[in-house]
NUMAR-315333 format. One record per residue (C-alpha): residue number from 1; residue in three letters; x, y, z. Coordinates in pm, 1 decimal. Layout:
BEGIN
NUM  Ala  X  Y  Z
...
//
This chain:
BEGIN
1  Unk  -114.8  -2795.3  -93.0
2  Unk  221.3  -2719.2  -283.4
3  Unk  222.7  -2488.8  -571.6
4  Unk  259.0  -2590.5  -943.6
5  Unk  575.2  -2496.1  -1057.6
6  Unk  574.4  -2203.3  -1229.0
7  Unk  843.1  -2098.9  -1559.5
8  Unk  1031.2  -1806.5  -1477.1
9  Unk  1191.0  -1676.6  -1836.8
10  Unk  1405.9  -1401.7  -1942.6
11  Unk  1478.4  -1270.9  -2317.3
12  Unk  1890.0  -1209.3  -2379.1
13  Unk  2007.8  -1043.6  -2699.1
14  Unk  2324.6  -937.7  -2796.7
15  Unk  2407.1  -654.5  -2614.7
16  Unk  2147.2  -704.6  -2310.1
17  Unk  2212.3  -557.4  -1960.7
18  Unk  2341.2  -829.6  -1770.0
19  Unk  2191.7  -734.7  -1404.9
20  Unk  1856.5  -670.8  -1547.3
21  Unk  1867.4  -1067.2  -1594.2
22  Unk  2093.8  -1217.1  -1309.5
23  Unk  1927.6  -1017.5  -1043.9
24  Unk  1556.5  -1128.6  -1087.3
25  Unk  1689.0  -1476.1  -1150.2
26  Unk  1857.3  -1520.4  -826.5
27  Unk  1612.7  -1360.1  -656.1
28  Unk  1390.2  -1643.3  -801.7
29  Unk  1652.3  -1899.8  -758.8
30  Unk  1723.8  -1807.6  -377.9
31  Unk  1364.3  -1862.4  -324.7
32  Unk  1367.7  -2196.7  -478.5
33  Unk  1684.2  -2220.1  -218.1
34  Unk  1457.3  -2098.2  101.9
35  Unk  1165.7  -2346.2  24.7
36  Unk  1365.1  -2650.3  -9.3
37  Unk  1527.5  -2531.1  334.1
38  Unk  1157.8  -2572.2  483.9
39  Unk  1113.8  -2881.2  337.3
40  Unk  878.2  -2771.6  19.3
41  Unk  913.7  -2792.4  -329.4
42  Unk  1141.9  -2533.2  -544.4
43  Unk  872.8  -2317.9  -718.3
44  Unk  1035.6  -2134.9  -1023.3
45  Unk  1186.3  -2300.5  -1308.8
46  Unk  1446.7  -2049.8  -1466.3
47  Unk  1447.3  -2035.4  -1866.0
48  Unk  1683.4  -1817.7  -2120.7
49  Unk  1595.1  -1752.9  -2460.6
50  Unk  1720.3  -1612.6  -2729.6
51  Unk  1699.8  -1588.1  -3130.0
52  Unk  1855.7  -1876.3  -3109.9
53  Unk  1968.2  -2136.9  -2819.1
54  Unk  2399.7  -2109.0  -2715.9
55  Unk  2581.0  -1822.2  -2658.5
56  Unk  2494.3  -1418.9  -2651.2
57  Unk  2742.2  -1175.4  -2539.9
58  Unk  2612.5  -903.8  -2286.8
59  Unk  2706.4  -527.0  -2254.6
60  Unk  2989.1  -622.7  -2059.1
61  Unk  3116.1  -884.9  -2304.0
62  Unk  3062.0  -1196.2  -2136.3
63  Unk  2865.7  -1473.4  -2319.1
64  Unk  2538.7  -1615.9  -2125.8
65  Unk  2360.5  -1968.9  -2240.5
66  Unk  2039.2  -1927.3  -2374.4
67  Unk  1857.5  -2240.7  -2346.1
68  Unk  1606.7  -2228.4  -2628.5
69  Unk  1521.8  -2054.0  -2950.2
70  Unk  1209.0  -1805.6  -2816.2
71  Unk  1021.0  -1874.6  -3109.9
72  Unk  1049.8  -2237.6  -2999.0
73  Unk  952.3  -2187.1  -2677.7
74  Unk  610.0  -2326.6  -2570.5
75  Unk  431.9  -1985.9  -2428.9
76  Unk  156.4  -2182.9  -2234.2
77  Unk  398.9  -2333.6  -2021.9
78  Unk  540.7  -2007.9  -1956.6
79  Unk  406.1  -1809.9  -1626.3
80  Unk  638.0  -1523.2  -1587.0
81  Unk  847.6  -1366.0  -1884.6
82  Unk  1092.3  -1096.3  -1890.4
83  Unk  1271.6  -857.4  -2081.2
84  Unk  1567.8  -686.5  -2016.1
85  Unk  1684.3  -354.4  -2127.7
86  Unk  2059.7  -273.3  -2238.4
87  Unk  2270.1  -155.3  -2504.4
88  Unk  2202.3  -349.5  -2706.2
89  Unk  1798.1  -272.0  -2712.9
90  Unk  1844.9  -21.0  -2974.5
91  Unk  1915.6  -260.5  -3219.1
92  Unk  1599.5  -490.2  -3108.5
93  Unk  1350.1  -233.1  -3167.6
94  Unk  1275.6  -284.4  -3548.5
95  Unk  1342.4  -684.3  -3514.5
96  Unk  925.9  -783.3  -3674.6
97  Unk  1014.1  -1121.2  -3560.4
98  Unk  1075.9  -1021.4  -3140.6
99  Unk  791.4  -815.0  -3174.4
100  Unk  560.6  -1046.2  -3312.7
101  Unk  657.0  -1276.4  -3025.2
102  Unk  601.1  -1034.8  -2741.4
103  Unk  284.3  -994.2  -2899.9
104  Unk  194.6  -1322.5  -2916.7
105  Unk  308.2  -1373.6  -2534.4
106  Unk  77.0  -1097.1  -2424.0
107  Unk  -238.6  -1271.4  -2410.9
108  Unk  -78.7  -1633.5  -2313.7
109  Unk  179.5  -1564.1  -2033.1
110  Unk  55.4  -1469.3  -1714.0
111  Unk  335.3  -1196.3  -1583.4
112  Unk  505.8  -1012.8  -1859.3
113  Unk  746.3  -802.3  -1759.8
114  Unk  1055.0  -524.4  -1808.8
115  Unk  1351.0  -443.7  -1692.5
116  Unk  1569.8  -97.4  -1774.2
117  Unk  1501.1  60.5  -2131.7
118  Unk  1359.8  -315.2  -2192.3
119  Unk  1055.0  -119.2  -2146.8
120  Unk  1073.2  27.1  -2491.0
121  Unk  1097.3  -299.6  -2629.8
122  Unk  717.8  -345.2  -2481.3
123  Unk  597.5  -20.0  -2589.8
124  Unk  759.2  -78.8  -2924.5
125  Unk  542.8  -412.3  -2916.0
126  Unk  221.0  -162.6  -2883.1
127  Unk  156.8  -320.1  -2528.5
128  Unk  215.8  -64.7  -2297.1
129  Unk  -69.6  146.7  -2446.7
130  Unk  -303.1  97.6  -2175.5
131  Unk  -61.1  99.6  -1877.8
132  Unk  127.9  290.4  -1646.5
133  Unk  535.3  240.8  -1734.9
134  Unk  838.4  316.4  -1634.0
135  Unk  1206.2  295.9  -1695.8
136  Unk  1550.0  399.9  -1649.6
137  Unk  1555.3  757.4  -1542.7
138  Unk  1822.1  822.3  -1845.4
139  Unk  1555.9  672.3  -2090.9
140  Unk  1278.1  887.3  -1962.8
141  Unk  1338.0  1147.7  -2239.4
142  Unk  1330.3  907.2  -2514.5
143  Unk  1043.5  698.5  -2431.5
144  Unk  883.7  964.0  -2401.9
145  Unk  960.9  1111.2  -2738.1
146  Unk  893.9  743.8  -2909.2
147  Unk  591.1  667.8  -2740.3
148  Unk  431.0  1038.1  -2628.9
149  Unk  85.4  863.1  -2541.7
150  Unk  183.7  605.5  -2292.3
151  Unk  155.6  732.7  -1909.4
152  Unk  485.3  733.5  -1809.2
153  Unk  580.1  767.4  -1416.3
154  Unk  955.8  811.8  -1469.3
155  Unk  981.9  825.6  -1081.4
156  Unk  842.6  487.5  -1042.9
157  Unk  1030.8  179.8  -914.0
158  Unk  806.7  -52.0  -1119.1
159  Unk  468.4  -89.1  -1234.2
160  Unk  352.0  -437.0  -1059.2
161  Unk  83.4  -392.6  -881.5
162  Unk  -99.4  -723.2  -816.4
163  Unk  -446.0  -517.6  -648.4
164  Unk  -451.3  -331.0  -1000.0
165  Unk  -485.0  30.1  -801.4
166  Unk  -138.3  165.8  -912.8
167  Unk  1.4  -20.6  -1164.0
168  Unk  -55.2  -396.2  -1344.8
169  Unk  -36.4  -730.2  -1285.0
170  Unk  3.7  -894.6  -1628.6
171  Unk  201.6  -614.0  -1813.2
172  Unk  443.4  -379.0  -1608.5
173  Unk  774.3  -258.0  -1587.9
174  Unk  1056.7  -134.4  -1374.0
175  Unk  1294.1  127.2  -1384.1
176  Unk  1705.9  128.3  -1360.1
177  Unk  1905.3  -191.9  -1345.0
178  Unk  1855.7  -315.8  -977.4
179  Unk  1534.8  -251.4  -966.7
180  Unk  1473.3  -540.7  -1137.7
181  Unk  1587.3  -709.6  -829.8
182  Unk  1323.8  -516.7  -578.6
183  Unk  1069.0  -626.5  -930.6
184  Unk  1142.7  -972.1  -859.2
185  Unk  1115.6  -971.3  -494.4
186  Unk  748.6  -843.0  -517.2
187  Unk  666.7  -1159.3  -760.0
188  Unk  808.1  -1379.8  -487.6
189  Unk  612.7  -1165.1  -231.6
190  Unk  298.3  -1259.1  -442.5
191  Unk  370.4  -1593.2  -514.5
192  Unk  484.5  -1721.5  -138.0
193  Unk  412.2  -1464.1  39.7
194  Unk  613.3  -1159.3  228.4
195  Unk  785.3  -1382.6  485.0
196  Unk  971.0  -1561.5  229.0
197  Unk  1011.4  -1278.5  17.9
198  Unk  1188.9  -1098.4  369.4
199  Unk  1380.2  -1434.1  387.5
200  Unk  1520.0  -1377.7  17.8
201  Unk  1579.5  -1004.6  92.3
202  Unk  1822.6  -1084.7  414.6
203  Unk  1963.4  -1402.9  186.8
204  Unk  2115.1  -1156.3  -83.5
205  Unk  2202.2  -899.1  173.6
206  Unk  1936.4  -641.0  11.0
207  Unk  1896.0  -365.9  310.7
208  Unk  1542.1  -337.8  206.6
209  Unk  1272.8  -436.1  -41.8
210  Unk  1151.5  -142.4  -164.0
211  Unk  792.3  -81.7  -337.2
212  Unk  741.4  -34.6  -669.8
213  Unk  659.9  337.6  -596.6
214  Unk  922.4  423.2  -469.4
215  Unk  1193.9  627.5  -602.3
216  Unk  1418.2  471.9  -828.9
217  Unk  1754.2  636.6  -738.5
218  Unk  1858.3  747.0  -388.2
219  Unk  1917.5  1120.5  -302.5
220  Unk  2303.4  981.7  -280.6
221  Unk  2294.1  869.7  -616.2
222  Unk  2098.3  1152.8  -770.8
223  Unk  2158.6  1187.9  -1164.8
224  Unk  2517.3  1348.9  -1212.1
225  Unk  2583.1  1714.6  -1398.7
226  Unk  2636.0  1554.3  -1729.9
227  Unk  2257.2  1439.7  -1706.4
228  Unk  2115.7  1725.6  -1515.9
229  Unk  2315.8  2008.4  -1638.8
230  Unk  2024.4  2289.2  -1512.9
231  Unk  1921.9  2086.4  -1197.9
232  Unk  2280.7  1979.2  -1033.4
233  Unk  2346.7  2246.5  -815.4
234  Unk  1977.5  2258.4  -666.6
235  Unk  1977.1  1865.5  -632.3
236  Unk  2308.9  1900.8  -455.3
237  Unk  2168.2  2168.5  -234.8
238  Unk  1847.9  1999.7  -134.1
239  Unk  1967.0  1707.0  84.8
240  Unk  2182.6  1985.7  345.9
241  Unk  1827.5  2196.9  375.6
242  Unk  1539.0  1990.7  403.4
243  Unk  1407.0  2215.6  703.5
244  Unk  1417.1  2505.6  506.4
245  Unk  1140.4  2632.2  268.4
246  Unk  1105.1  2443.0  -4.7
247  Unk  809.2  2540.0  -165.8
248  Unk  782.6  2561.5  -565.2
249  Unk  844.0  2968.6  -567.1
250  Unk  1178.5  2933.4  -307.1
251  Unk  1313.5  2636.6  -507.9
252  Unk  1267.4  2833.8  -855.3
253  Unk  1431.0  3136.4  -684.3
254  Unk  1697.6  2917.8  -606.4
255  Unk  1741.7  2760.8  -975.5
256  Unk  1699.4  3110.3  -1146.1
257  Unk  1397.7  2965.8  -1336.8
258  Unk  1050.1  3057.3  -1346.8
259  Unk  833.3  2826.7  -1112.9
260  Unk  670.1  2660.2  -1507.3
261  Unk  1030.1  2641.6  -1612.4
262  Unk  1155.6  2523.0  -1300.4
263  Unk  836.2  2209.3  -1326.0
264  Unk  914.3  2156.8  -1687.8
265  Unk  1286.8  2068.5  -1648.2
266  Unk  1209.5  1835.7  -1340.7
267  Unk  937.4  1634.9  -1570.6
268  Unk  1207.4  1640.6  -1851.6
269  Unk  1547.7  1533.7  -1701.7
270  Unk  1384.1  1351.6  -1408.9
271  Unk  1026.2  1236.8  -1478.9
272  Unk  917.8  1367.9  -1156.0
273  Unk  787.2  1733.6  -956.8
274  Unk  985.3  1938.2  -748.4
275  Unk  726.2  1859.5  -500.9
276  Unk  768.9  1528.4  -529.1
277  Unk  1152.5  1475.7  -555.4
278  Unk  1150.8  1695.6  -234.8
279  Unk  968.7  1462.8  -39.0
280  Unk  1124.1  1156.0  -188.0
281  Unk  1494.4  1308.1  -43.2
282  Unk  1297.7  1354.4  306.3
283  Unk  1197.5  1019.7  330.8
284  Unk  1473.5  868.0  243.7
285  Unk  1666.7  1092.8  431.3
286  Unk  1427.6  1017.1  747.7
287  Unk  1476.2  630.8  715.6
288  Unk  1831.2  668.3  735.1
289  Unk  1766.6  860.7  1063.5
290  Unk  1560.9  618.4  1192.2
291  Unk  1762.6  273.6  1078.3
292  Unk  2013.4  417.2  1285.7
293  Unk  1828.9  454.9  1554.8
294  Unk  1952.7  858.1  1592.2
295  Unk  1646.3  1014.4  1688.9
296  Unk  1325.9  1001.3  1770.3
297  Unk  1004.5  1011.1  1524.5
298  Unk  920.5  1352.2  1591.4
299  Unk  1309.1  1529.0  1629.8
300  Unk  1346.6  1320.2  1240.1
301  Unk  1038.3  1480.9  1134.4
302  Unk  1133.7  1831.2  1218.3
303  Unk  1498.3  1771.1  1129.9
304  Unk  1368.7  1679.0  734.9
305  Unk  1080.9  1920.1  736.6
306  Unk  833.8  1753.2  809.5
307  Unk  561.4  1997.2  977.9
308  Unk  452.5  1729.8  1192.8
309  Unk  521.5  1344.7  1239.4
310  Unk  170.2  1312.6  1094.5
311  Unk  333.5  1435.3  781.3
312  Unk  603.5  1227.5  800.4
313  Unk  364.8  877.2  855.0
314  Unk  146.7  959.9  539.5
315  Unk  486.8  1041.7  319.6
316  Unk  614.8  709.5  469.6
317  Unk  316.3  535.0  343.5
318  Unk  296.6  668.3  46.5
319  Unk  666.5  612.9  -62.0
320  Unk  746.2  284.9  178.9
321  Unk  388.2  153.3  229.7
322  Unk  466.3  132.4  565.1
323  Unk  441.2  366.7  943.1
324  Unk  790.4  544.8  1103.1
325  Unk  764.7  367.5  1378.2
326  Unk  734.0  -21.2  1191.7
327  Unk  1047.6  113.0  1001.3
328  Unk  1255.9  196.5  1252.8
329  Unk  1139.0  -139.6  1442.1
330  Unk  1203.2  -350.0  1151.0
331  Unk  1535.6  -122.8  1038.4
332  Unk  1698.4  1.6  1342.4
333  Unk  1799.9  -79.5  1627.9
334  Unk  1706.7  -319.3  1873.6
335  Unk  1404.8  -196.5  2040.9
336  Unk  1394.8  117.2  1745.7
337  Unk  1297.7  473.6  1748.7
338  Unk  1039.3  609.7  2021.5
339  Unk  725.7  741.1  1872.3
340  Unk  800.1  1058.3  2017.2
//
């Protein structure tokens, strides 16, 4: 039986973050694109609003067409609606009228959603006060400082979570700029299953989908000095060591902080633990190992410090939600890493 079709919409203002809307809309549109290839129905119809329908400029200066004033804008014909985040969010966060709407939305829509510091335009709204959140790792500190009593998992991808154990269904969030894209892909996932959501993935070239707890910048994009002034040369450090000790007390050694300190700054300037990050860089490390079909489950393990490929499976499946071994068959080589 062939699905409704459902209204995909995304909020622009002036100033907005162009990727944070492009990227979930051609994920959406390129899975309208795979089910017409099998013969069904397009599923998502795509909708921009604005304060008022025609032209808003982006951060990067280029003008996008919003369709329809989103005070005009039927909200029970709506099923998914997004908002981006930007430069220009700043100057959206006392706007009553906004607001008011995402308020109103709330309780009609079924999926609202954020992308980048549009996050804060959510909180701001008052409806992030029950739910996890996250959001671009350089907005960490000041959503933090605006909106102290919201749980905020800084090192989260995004907040969707359609079994309601980690995160939200109705009202969630993701983190930096393209991972609105990997946001997007899980609605698709949800909505036509993982197949076609795989079949999107390979369509835009994305290496892989990742899930929404996973990190939200790789260990070879990790935040730069200017960001991380205390933390740079341990970050830089880490990825060269990971089979040495890297226990809270040898990593605070290392920074010249106390181990308290050493937590404290992480939480600050990267939303996350020591612990944590650590394992984060030896997972990702360890699926580059194994998409390139280097070495075996066990010699990866060892070589990221991983005590035992035991270790390695329940870090995997806690950051990847899925085995070693089903990565490197799906990621690697033909044929992909032995178990041992």
């Amino acid at each position: 039986m062939p699905h409704p079709p459902l209204t995909f919409s995304c909020l622009i203002y002036p100033g907005f973050m162009s990727l944070d809307v492009v990227g979930p809309l051609q994920v959406m549109s390129s899975a309208n694109e795979e089910l017409v290839r099998h013969g069904r129905a397009p599923l998502y119809t795509l909708r921009l609003l604005a304060e008022a329908p025609g032209p808003v400029a982006c951060s990067a200066g280029f003008e996008t067409l919003a369709q329809a004033a989103y005070a005009d804008e039927p909200l029970s014909g709506t099923h998914t609606l997004i908002v981006p985040g930007g430069q220009g969010v700043a100057g959206q966060l006392d706007n009553a009228g906004l607001l008011g709407w995402l308020q109103r939305a709330e309780p009609v829509v079924v999926r609202l959603g954020s992308v980048c510091s549009g996050a804060l335009l959510l909180a701001q709204a008052g409806l992030l006060d029950s739910r996890p959140a996250t959001t671009h790792w350089e907005r960490v500190a000041e959503f933090r400082a605006r909106h102290p009593g919201i749980d905020l998992q800084g090192d989260r991808l995004h907040t969707y979570d359609p079994t309601g154990v980690h995160g939200d269904a109705h009202v969630f969030t993701s983190a930096g700029v393209s991972s609105g894209i990997d946001l997007a892909l899980a609605l698709v996932e949800h909505d036509l299953g993982r197949a076609l959501a795989l079949a999107v993935a390979r369509r835009l070239v994305i290496y892989l989908r990742r899930p929404g707890g996973q990190a939200q910048f790789s260990r070879l994009v990790a935040p730069d000095a200017e960001h991380t002034p205390r933390l740079t040369p341990l970050l830089e450090w880490i990825p060269g060591h990971l089979d040495e000790d890297m226990s809270l007390e040898a990593l605070a050694v290392r920074s010249c902080m106390a181990p308290r300190t050493l937590t404290r700054v992480f939480q600050r300037e990267l939303g996350t633990t020591p612990a944590r990050y650590v394992e984060r860089v030896r997972v990702e490390t360890a699926s580059a190992l194994l998409s390139h079909g280097q070495a075996s489950v066990t010699t990866v393990a060892r070589l990221c410090g991983f005590q035992h490929p035991e270790t390695l499976r329940r870090a995997f499946h806690r950051h990847l939600s899925v085995s070693p071994q089903a990565f490197a068959q799906r990621f690697g080589p033909a044929g992909g890493a032995d178990a041992g």
